[in-house]
C-alpha positions in Angstrom: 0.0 0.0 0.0 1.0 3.4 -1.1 2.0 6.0 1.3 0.8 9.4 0.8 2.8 12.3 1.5 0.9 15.3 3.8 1.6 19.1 2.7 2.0 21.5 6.1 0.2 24.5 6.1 3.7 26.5 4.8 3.5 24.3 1.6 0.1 24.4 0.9 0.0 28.3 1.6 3.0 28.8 -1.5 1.1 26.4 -4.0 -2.0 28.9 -3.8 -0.6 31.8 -6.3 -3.8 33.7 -7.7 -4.1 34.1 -11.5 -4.2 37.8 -12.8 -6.9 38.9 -14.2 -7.1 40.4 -17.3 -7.3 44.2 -15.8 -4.1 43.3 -14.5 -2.4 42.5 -17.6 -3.6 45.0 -19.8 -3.7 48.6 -19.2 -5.6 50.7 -21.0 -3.1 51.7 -23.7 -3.8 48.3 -24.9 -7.0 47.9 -25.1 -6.9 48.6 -29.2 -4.9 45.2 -29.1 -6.9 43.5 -27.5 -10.0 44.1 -29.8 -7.7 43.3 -32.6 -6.7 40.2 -31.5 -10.2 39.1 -30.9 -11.1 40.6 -34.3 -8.4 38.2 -35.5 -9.8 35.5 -33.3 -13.0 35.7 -35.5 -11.5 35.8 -38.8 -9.9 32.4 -38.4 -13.2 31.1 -36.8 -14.7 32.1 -40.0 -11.9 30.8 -42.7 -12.4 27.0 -40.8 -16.2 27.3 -41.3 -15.6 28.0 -45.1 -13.2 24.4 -45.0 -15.7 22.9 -43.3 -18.4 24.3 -46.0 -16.5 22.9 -48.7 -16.2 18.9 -46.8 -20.0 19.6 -46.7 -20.6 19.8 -50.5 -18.9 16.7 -50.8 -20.7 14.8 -48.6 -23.9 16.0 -50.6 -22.7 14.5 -53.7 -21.3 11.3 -52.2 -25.1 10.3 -50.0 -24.0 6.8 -49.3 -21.4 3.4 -50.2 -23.9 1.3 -51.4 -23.2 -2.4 -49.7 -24.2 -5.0 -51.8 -22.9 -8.3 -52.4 -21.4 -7.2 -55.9 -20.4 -4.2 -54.7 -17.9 -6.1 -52.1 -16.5 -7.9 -55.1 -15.9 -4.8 -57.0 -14.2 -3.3 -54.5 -11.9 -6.0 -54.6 -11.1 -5.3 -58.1 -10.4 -1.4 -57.0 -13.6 -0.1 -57.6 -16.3 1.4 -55.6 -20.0 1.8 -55.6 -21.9 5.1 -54.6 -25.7 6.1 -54.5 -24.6 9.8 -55.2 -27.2 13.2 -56.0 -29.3 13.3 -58.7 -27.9 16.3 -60.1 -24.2 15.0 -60.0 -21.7 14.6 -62.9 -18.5 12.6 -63.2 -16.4 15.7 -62.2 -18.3 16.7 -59.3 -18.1 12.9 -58.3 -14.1 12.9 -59.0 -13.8 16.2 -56.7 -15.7 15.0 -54.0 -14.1 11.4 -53.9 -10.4 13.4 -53.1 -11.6 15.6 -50.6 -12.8 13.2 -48.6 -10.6 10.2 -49.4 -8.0 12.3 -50.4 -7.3 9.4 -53.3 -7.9 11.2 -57.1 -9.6 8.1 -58.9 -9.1 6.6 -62.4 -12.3 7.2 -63.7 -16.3 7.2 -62.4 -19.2 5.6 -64.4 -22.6 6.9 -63.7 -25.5 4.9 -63.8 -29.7 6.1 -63.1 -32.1 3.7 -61.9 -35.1 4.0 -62.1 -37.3 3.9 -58.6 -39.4 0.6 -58.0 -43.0 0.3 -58.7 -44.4 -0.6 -55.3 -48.1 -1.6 -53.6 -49.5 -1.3 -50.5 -52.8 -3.0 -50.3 -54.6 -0.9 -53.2 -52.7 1.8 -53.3 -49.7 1.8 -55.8 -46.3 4.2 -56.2 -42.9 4.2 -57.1 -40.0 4.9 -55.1 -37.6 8.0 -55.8 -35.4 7.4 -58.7 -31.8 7.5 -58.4 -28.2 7.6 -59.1 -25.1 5.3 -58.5 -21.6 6.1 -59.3 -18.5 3.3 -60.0 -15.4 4.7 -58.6 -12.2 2.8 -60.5 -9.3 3.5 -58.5 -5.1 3.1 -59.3 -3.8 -0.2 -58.4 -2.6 -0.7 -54.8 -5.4 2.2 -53.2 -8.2 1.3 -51.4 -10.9 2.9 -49.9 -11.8 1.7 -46.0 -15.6 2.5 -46.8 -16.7 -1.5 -45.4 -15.2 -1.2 -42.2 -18.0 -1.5 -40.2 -20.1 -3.7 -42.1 
């Protein structure tokens, strides 16, 4: 069992130092700093929103990996399957693929499907149509995308 060593009054007395506040530290000669360094403050809380802005768009193009049984054998050939926006091309596709991924890929086929005719009791629909984009990748780069799967 560990012994613990007990402070006296002395040692315990020099450990409390109070902080200085921040009347202390600044006078008021440099209080025009002080605003500028907040203003500065702001203006990189602003350029990491616009980053973030950007990751955003990307993850509106790319909605989803689709898993799927032939999916998981593409991917073993270096290629990987998307359900991506409707109103995505190839480029858009590329761009967003490297800033998330950070891998530029070979090429992307696009594919639209059509939704499926349903019924429930009487009533019939169709499910939303949509898109799904084949990412072809270099040899030797791989995509962690069935992780948790």
């Amino acid at each position: 069992m560990a012994l613990f060593n007990k402070k006296t009054k002395d040692e315990k007395e020099t450990e409390k130092v109070p902080e200085p506040s921040m009347k202390d530290l600044y006078s008021d000669t440099d209080k025009t700093n002080l605003k500028k360094v907040t203003k500065d403050n702001k203006k990189k809380e602003i350029s990491t929103k616009k980053i973030s802005s950007k990751n955003n768009s990307a993850y509106k193009v790319l909605i989803k990996p689709l898993v799927t049984e032939k999916a998981a054998n593409l991917a073993s050939k270096g290629q990987y399957v998307f359900v991506v926006s409707r109103e995505a091309n190839k480029i858009e596709i590329m761009k967003a693929i490297y800033s998330v991924y950070n891998i530029k890929p070979l090429s992307v086929n696009i594919i639209n499907n059509q939704g499926k005719k349903v019924r429930r009791g009487k009533q019939t629909g169709k499910r939303k149509d949509w898109k799904k984009a084949i990412v072809s990748l270099a040899e030797g780069k791989s995509l962690n995308i069935y992780e948790g799967v």
